[in-house]
C-alpha positions as CSV (number, residue, x, y, z in Angstrom):
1,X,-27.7,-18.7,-26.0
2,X,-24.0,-19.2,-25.2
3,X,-21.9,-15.5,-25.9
4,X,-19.7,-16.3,-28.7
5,X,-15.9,-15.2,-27.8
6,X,-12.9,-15.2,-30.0
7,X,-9.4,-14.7,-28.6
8,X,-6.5,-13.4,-30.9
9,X,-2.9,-14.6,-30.1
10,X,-0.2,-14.3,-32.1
11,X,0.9,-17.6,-32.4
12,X,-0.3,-20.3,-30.1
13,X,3.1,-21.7,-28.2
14,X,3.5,-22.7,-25.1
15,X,4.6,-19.1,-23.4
16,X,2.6,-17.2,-20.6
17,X,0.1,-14.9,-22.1
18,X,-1.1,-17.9,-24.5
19,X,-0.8,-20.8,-22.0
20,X,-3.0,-18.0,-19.8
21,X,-6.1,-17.7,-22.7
22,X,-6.0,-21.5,-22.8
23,X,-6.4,-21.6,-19.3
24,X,-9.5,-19.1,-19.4
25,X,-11.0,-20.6,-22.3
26,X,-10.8,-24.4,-21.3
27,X,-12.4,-23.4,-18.1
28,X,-15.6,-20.9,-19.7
29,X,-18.7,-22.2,-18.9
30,X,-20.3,-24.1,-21.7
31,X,-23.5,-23.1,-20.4
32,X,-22.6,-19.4,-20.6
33,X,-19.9,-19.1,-23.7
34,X,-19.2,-20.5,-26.5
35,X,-15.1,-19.7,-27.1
36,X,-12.9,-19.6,-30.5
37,X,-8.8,-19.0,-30.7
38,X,-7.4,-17.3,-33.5
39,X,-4.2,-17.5,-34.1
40,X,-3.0,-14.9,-36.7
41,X,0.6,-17.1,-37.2
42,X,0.2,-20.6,-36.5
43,X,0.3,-23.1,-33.7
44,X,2.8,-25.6,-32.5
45,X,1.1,-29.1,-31.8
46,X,2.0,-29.6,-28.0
47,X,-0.3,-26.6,-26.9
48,X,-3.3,-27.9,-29.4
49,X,-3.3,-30.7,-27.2
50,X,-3.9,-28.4,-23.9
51,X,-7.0,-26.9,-25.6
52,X,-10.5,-28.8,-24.6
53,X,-11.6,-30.9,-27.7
54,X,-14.7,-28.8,-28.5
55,X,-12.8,-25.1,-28.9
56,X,-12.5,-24.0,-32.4
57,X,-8.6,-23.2,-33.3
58,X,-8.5,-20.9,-36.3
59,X,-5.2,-20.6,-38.2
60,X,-4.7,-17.1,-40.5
61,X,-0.6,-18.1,-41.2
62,X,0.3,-14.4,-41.6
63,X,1.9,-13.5,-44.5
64,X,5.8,-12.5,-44.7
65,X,7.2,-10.4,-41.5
66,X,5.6,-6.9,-42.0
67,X,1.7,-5.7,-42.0
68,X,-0.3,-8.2,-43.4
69,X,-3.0,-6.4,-45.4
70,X,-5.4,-8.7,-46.3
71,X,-5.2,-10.9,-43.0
72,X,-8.4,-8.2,-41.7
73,X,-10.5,-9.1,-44.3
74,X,-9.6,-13.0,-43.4
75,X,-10.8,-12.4,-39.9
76,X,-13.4,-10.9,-40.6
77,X,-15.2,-13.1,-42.5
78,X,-14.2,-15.8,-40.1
79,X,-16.0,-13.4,-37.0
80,X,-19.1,-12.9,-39.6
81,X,-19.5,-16.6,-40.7
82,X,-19.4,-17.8,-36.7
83,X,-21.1,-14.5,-35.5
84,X,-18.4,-13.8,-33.2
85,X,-19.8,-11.0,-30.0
86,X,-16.6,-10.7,-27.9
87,X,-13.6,-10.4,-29.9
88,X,-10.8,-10.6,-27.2
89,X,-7.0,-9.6,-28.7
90,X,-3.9,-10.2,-26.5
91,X,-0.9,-7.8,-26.5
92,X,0.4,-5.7,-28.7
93,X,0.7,-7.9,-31.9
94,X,-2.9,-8.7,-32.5
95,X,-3.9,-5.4,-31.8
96,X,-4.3,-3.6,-34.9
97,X,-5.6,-7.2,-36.8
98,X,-8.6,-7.5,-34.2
99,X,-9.6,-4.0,-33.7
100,X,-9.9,-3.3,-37.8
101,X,-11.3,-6.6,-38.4
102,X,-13.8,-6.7,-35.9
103,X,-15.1,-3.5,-37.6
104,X,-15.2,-4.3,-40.8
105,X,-17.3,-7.2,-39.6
106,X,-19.1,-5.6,-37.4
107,X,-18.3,-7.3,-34.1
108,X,-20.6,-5.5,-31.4
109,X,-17.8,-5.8,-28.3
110,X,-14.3,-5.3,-28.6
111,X,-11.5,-6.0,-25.4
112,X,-8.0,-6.2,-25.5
113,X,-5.5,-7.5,-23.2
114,X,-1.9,-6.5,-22.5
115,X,0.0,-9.2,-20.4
116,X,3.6,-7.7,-20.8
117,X,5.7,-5.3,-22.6
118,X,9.3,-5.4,-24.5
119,X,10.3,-2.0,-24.3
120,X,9.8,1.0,-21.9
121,X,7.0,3.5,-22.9
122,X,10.0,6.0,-24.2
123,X,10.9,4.1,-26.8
124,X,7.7,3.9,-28.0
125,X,7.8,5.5,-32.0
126,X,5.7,8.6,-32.6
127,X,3.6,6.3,-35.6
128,X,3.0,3.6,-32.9
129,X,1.1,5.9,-30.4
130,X,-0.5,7.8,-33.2
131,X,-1.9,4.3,-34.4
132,X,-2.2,3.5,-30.7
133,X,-5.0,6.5,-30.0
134,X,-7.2,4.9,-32.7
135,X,-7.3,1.9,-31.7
136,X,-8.1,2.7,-27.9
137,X,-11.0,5.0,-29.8
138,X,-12.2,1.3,-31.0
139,X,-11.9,-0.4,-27.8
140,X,-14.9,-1.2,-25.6
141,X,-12.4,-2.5,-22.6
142,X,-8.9,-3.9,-22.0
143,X,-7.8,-6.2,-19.5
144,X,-4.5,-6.0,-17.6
145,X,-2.7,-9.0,-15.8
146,X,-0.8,-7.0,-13.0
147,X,-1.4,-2.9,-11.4
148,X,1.6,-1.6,-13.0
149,X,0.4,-2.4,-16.7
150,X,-3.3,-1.1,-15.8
151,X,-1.2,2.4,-14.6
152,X,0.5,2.0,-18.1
153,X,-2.9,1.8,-19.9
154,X,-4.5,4.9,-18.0
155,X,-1.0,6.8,-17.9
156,X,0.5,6.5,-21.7
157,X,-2.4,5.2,-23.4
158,X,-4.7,7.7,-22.2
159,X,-7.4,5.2,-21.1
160,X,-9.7,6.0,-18.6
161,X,-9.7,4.1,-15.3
162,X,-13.0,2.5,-15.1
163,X,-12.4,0.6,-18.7
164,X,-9.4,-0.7,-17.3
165,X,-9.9,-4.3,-15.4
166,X,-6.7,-6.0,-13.7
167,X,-7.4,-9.7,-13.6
168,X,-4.7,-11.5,-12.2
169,X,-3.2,-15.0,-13.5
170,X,-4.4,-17.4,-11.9
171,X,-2.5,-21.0,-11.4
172,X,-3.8,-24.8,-11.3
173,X,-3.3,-26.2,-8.1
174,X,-4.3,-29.5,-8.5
175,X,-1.6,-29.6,-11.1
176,X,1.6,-27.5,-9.1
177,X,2.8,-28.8,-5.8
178,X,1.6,-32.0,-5.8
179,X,3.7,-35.3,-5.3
180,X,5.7,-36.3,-8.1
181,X,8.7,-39.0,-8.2
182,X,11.4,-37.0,-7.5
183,X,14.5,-39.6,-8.3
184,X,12.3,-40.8,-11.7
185,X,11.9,-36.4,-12.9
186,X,15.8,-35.7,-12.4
187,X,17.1,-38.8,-13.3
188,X,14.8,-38.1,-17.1
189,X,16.6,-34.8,-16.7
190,X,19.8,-35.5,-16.3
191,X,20.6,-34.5,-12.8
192,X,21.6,-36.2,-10.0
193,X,19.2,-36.4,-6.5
194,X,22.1,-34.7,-4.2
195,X,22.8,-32.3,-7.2
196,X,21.4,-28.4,-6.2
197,X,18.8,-27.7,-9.6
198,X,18.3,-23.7,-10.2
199,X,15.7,-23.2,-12.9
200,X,14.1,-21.0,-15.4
201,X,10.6,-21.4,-17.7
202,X,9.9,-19.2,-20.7
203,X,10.4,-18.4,-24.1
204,X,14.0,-17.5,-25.0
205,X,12.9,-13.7,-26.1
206,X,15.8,-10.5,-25.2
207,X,13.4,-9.5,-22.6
208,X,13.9,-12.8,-20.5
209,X,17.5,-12.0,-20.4
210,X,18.8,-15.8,-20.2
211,X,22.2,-14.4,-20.5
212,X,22.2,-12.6,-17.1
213,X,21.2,-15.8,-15.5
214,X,24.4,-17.9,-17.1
215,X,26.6,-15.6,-15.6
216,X,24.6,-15.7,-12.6
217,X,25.6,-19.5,-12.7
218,X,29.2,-19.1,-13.0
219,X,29.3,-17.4,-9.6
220,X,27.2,-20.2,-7.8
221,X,29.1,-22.8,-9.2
222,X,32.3,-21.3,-7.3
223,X,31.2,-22.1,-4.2
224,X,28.5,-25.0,-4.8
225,X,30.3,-27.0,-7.8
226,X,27.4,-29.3,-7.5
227,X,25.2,-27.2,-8.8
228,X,23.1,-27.1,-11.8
229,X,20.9,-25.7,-14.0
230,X,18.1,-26.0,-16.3
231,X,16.7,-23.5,-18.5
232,X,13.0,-24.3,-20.0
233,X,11.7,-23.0,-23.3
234,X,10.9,-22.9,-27.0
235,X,14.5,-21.2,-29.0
236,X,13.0,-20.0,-31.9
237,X,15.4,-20.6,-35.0
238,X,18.1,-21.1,-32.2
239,X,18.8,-17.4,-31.3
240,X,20.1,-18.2,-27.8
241,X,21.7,-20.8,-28.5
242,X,23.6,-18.7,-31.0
243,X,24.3,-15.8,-29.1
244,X,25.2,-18.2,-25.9
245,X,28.2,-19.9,-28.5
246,X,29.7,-16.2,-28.6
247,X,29.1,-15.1,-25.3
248,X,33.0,-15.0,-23.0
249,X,32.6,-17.2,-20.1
250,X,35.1,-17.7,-17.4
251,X,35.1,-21.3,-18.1
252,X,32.8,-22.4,-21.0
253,X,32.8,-26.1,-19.4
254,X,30.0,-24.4,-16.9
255,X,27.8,-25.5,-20.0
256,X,27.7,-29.1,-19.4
257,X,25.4,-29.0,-16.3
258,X,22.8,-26.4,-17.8
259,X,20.4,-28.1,-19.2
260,X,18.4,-26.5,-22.1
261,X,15.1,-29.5,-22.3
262,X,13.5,-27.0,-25.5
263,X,10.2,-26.7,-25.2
264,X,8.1,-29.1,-22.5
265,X,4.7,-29.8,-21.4
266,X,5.8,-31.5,-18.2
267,X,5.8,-28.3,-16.0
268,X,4.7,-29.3,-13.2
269,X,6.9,-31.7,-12.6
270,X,10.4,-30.0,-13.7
271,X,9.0,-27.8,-11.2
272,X,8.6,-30.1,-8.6
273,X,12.3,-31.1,-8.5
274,X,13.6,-27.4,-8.5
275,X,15.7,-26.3,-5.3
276,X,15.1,-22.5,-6.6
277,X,13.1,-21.3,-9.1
278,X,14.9,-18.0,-10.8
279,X,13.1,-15.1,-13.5
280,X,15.6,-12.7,-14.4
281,X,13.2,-10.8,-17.1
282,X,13.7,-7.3,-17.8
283,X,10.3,-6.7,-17.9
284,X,7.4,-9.2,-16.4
285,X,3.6,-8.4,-16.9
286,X,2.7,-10.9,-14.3
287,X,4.7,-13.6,-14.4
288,X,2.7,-17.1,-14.7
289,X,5.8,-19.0,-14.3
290,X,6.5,-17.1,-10.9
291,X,3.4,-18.6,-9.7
292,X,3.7,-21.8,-10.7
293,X,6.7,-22.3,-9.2
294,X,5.3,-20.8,-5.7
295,X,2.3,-23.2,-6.3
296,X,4.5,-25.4,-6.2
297,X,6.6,-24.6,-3.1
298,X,9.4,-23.2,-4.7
299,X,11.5,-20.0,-3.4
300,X,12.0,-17.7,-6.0
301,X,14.7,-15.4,-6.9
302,X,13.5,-12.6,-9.7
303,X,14.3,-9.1,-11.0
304,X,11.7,-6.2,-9.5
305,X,10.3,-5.1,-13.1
306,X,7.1,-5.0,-14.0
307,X,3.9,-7.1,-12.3
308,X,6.6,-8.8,-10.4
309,X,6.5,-6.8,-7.1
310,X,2.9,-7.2,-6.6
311,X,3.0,-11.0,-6.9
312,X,5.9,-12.2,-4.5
313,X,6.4,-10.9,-0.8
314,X,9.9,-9.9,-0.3
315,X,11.9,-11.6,2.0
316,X,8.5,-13.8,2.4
317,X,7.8,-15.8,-0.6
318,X,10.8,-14.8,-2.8
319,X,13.9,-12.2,-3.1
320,X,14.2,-9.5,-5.4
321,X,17.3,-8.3,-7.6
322,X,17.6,-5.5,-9.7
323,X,17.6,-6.7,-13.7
324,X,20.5,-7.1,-15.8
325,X,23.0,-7.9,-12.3
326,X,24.3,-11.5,-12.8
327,X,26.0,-10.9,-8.8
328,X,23.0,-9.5,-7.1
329,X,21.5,-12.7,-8.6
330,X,24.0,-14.7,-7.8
331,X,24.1,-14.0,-4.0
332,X,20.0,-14.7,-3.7
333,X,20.5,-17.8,-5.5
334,X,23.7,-19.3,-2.7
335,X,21.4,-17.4,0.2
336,X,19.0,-20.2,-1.0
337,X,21.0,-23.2,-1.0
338,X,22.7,-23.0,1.6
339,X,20.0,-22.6,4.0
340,X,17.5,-25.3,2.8
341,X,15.4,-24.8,6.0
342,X,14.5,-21.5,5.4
343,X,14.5,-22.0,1.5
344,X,12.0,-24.9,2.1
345,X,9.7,-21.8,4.3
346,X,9.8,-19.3,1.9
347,X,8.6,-21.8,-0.8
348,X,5.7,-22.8,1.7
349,X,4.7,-19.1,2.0
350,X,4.5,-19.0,-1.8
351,X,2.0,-21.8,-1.9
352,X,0.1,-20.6,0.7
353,X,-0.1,-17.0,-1.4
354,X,-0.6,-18.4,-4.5
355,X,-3.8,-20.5,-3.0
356,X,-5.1,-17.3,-1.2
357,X,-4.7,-14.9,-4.2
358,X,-4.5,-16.5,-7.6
359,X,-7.2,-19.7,-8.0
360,X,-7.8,-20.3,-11.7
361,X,-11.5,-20.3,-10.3
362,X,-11.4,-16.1,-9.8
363,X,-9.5,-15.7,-12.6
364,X,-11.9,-17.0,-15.4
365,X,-14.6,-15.8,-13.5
366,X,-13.5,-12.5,-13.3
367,X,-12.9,-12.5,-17.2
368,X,-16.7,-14.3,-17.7
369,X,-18.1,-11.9,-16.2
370,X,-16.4,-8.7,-17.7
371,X,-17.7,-10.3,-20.9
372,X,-21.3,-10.4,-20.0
373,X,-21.0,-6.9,-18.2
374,X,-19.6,-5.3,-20.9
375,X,-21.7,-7.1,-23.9
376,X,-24.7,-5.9,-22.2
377,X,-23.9,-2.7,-21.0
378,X,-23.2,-1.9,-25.6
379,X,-25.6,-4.4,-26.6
380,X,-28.4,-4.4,-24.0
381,X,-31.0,-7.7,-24.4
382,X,-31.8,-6.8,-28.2
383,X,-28.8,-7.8,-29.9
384,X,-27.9,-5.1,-31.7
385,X,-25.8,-2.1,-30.6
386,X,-27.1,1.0,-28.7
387,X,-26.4,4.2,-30.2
């Protein structure tokens, strides 16, 4: 029989840890696993559409903005009613829901994943890591998506190392870095083909740091005015776009050529027209964007925070800038364009990386098989939990 496996996201957008479960759980084998979503807020119809036909999508709608108290009790009779045996959370928001619901229900195998983080481990609040040491108590495994959150795990959460597995994202490479119609993609976009295009993927959250990047801008448009820009993601209630209509600019008319699209499903090809691809988080877990773009021969300009260090080669496949400095960025970003030759190298290297180290192929196996591994090393071939 097919191991039943439910992931927990918070809500299901199109953003990097969730894009990252749909890509594991469209690619389980049917044969092997049977695979649920939950999604303890809601969903937003463009990413139901990237999730195979035949994979349950749960919706709890999570009551008002604090703790949800009887949203447990919801998932756990969900988990009893489809005898759930992997329950699978995914950061820090799910955390607390999964772990006490999958005891009240009596879920044999508990994992949870951490893809990222929005503050630094010293701001962490005293009742957060109190409530964080019974939860790791309730844990079977956790899963990390670069080295330097599996350190964090053993380090602050006091996790020992061999229930600690670093999978790494992996990227669809039939999908990145393949021919597109160039003149077609910008022209729907608004830019013109002899027009330099710097862009950015991801969710407008603080920790992306979207504003760094704008200034960033300013400075490459003084010396390449044809430059523009184009900044991809879901704004929820318009925050950016908010802050961005305060923010002092040199000259606010910069704004004309960035493009903000909202949120897309047409990756790839945005990608494909890029002349450099540019992440300028404050924190990365392991960045999927990052890859994509090096899948799809892109060089790449990001902040060293994070997963992001292990994923690029610097100098090789990409150049590194320390967070929050809109000049440092700046220069990396005109070293780029204006040398296309080695620009076009670089992005080559990526590709050639990103195919040697991050196949979706090893990545979902590597998550298939922790599943089996762990359900029988706590189950065994009886079912029922050894003591």
């Amino acid at each position: 029989m097919p191991l039943r496996i439910m992931h927990v996201v918070d809500t299901l957008a199109l953003a990097g840890t969730e894009y990252g479960v749909m890509k594991t759980v469209n690619l389980l084998d049917p044969a092997r696993f049977t695979p649920w979503i939950c999604c303890l807020g809601g969903s937003i119809p463009e990413t139901r559409r990237l999730v195979r036909p035949d994979v349950r999508i749960v919706e709890l709608n999570r009551r008002g903005s604090g703790v949800d108290w009887a949203l447990p009790w919801r998932l756990a009779k969900i988990l009893r009613g489809d005898r759930i045996q992997v329950i699978h959370s995914h950061n820090w928001a799910t955390y607390a829901y999964a772990v006490s619901s999958a005891r009240i229900a009596g879920i044999p195998v508990v994992i949870h994943g951490e893809h990222g983080r929005d503050t630094a481990e010293d701001s962490v609040s005293m009742r957060r890591r109190f409530l964080r040491r019974l939860l790791v108590s309730a844990t079977d495994h956790f899963t990390a998506v670069s080295r330097s959150i599996r350190e964090h795990i053993c380090r602050d959460w006091g996790v020992p190392e061999n229930r600690v597995t670093f999978i790494p994202n992996g990227v669809d490479l039939g999908r990145f870095g393949v021919g597109y119609p160039s003149a077609e993609i910008r022209g729907r976009l608004g830019v013109g083909t002899g027009e330099p295009l710097i862009g950015a993927v991801g969710e407008f959250r603080p920790v992306k740091d979207y504003m760094t990047l704008i200034h960033a801008f300013e400075r490459v448009r003084r010396r390449v005015p044809a430059a523009r820009l184009i900044v991809v993601g879901y704004d929820p209630d318009g925050w950016f776009a908010s802050r961005l209509s305060e923010e002092p600019l040199e000259d606010r008319r910069i704004l004309d050529d960035v493009r903000f699209p909202g949120l897309r499903t047409d990756i790839p090809e945005i990608m494909s027209v890029l002349d450099v691809y540019v992440n300028c988080s404050l924190y990365e877990g392991m960045s999927n964007t990052i890859l994509e773009a090096m899948a799809s021969r892109k060089p790449v300009v990001a902040t060293a925070v994070g997963g992001t260090p292990d994923i690029v080669e610097e100098g090789g496949t990409a150049w590194l800038v320390p967070p929050e400095d809109p000049e440092a960025l700046a220069d990396r970003i005109l070293w780029l364009l204006e040398d296309p030759g080695e620009a076009q190298r670089m992005g080559a290297r990526g590709r050639a990386r990103v195919e040697r180290l991050h196949g979706y192929a090893a990545m979902v196996e590597s998550n298939a098989s922790l599943y089996e591994s762990v359900y029988a090393n706590k189950v065994g071939l009886t079912g029922k939990p050894r003591r």
